[in-house]
C-alpha positions as CSV (number, residue, x, y, z in Angstrom):
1,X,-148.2,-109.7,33.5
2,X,-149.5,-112.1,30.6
3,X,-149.9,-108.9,28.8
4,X,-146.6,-108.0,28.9
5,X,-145.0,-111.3,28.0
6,X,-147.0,-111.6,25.3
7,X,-146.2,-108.0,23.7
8,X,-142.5,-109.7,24.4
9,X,-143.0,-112.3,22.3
10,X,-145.1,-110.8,19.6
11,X,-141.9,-108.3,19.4
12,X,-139.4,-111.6,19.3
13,X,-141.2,-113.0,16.3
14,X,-141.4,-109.6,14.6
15,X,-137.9,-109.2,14.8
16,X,-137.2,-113.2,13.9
17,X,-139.3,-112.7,10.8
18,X,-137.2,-109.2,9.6
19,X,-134.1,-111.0,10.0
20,X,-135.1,-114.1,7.9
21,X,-136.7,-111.4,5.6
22,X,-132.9,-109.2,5.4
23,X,-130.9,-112.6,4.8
24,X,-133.3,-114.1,2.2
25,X,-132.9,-110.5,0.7
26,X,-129.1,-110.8,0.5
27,X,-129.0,-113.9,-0.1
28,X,-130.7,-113.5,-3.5
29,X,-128.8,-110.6,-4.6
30,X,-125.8,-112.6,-3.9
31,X,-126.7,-115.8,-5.9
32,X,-127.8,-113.1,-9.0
33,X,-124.4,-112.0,-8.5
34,X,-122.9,-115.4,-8.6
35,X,-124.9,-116.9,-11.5
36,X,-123.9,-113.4,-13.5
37,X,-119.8,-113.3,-12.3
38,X,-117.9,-112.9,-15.5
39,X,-114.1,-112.7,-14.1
40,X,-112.2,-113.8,-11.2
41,X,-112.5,-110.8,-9.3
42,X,-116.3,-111.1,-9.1
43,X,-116.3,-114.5,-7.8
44,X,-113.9,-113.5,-4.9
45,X,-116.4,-110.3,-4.4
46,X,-119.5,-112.7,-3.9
47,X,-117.6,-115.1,-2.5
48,X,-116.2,-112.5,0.6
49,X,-120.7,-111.5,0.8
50,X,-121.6,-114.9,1.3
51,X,-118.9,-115.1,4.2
52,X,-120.2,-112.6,5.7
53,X,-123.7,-113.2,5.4
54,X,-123.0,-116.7,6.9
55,X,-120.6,-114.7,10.1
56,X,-123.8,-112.4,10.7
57,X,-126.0,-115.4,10.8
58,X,-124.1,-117.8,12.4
59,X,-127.1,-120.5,12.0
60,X,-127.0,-121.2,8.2
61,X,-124.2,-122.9,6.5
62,X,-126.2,-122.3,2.8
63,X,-123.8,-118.6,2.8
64,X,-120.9,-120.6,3.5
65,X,-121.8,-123.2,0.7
66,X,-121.7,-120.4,-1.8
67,X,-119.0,-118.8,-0.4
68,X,-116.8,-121.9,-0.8
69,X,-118.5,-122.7,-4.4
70,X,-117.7,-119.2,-5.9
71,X,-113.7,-120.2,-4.6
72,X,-114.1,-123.6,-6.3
73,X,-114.5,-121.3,-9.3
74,X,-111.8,-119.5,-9.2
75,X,-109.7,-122.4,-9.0
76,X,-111.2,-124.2,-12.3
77,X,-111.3,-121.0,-13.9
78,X,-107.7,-119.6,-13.5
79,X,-104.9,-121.9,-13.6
80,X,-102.5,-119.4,-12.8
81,X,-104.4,-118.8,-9.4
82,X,-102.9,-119.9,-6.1
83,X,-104.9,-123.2,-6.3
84,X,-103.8,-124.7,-3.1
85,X,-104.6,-121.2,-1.7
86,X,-107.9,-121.1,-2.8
87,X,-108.9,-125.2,-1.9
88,X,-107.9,-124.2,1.6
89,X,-110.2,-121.9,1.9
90,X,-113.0,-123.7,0.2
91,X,-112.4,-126.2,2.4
92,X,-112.5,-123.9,5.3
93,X,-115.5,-122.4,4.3
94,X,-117.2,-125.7,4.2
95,X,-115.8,-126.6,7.4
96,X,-118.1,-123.8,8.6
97,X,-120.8,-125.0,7.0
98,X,-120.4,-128.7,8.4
99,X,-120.3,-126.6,12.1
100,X,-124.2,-125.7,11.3
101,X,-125.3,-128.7,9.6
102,X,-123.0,-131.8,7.9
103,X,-124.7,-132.4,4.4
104,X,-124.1,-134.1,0.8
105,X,-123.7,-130.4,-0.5
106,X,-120.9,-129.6,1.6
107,X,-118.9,-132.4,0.2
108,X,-119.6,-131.6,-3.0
109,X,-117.5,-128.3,-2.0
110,X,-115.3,-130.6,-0.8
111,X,-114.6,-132.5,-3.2
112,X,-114.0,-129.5,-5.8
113,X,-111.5,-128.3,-3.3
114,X,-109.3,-131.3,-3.4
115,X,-109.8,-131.4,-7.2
116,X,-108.5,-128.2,-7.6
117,X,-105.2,-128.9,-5.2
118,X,-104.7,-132.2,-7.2
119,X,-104.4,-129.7,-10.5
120,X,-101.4,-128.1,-9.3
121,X,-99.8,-131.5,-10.2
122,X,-102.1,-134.1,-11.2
123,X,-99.4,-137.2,-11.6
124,X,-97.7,-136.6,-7.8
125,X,-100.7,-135.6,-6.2
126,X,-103.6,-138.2,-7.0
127,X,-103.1,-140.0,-4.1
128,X,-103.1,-137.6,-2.1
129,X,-105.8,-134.8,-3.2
130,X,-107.6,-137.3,-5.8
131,X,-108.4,-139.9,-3.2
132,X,-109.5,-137.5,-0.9
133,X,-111.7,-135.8,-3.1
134,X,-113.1,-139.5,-3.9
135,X,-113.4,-139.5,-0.5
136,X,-115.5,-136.8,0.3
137,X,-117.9,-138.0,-3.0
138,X,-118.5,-141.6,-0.9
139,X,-119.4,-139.6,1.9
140,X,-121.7,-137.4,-0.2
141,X,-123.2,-140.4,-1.4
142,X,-123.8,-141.8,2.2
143,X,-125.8,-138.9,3.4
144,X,-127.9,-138.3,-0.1
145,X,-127.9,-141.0,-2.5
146,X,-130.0,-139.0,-4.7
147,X,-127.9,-135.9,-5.1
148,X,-127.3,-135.4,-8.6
149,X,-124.1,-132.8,-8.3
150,X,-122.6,-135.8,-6.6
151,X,-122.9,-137.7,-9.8
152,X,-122.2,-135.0,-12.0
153,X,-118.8,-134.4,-10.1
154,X,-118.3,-138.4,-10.4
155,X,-118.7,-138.6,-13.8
156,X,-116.4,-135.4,-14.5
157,X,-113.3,-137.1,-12.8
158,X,-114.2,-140.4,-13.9
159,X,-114.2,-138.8,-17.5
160,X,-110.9,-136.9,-16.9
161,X,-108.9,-140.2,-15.9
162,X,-107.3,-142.3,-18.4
163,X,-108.8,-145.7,-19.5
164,X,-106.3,-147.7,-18.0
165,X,-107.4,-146.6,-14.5
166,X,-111.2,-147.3,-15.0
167,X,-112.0,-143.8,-16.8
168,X,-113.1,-142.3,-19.8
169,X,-116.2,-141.8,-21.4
170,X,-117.9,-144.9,-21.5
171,X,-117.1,-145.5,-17.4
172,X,-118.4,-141.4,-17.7
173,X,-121.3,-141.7,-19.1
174,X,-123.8,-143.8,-17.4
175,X,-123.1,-141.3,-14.5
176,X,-123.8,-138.1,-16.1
177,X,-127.1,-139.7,-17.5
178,X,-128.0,-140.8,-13.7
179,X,-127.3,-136.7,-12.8
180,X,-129.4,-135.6,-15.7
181,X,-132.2,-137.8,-14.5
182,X,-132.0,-136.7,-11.1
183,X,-131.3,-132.7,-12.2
184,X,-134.5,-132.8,-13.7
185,X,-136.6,-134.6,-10.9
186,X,-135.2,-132.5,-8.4
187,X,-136.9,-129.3,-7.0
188,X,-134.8,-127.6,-5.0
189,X,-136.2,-125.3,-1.9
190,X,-135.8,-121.9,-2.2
191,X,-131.5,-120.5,-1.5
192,X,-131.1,-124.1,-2.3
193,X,-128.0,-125.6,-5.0
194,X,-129.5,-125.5,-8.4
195,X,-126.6,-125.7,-10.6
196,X,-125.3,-128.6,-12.4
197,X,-127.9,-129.8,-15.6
198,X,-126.1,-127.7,-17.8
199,X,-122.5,-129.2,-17.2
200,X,-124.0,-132.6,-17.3
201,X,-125.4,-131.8,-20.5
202,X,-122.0,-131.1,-22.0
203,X,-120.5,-134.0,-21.0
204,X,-122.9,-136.3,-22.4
205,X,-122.6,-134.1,-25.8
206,X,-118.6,-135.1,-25.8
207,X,-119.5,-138.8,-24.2
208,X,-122.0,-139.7,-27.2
């Protein structure tokens, strides 16, 4: 009998450890795919694998993370898009996400959603879509202090908003050089967010 239940759960962990082994697999395609998209069409492509991956899994909101960050894409990328089309589902897709596990990287996804909803008309819909994407950056904040896209995204709407209203590139810039300090201190886990030093770096170029 103790024979038996061990060959039971020898065969459990074999097949545990081939699952992780498939998802990290497709995973990592995926995120080559999504760091090489070039148009539109392959961002909604990787974005409709992630979802997928994150269905099959059901345990793991990082697929749904990418899923909703290749839509945030679309959106900042195509102004002609259905923007409040595509912040929905963003925010959807982090919605699943927040099922699994409620993070600082989900509201970063968050955040970019309501952005891009505000951009259908930024002067009627800042207080609706602008504070809640503010919002959803405070609550990043609360649950990781010492995420650097949070700043990054900070310091890219502070940089956007007129002077009048506490923006512009000197409110900017001290937070893009508090993301490029923590861009380069962090080390993310493997399938983990990576993005971000790059953009930062751009700003500060137009900020100094």
């Amino acid at each position: 009998m103790k024979q038996i239940i061990l060959a039971i759960a020898l065969l459990a962990t074999m097949g545990a450890r081939a699952q992780s082994s498939k998802y990290v697999a497709a995973m990592q395609h995926n995120l080559q795919l999504l760091d090489s998209a070039k148009t539109t069409e392959d961002l909604a492509a990787v974005s409709q694998a992630f979802e997928r991956i994150g269905d099959a899994e059901k345990t793991q909101w990082l697929p749904y993370y990418y899923a909703g960050l290749a839509q945030t894409r679309i959106g900042f990328a195509d102004p002609k898009s259905d923007r409040d089309a595509i912040g929905q589902k963003a925010n959807e897709l982090a919605a699943k996400g927040e099922a699994i596990e409620k993070n600082a990287e989900l509201c970063t996804i968050h955040n970019m959603a309501s952005t891009i909803q505000m951009l259908v008309n930024p002067m009627e819909r800042f207080k609706t879509y602008g504070i809640k994407a503010y919002t959803y950056l405070q609550e990043g904040y609360k649950l990781d202090p010492n995420n650097p896209r949070l700043y990054f995204l900070d310091g890219a709407s502070t940089f956007g908003k007129p002077e009048y209203i506490g923006g512009g590139k000197e409110k900017a810039k001290p937070l893009f050089v508090k993301a490029e300090e923590l861009f380069k201190a962090e080390k993310p886990a493997d399938l983990y967010p990576h993005w971000g030093l790059a953009e930062t770096e751009r700003y500060l170029a137009k900020c100094n």
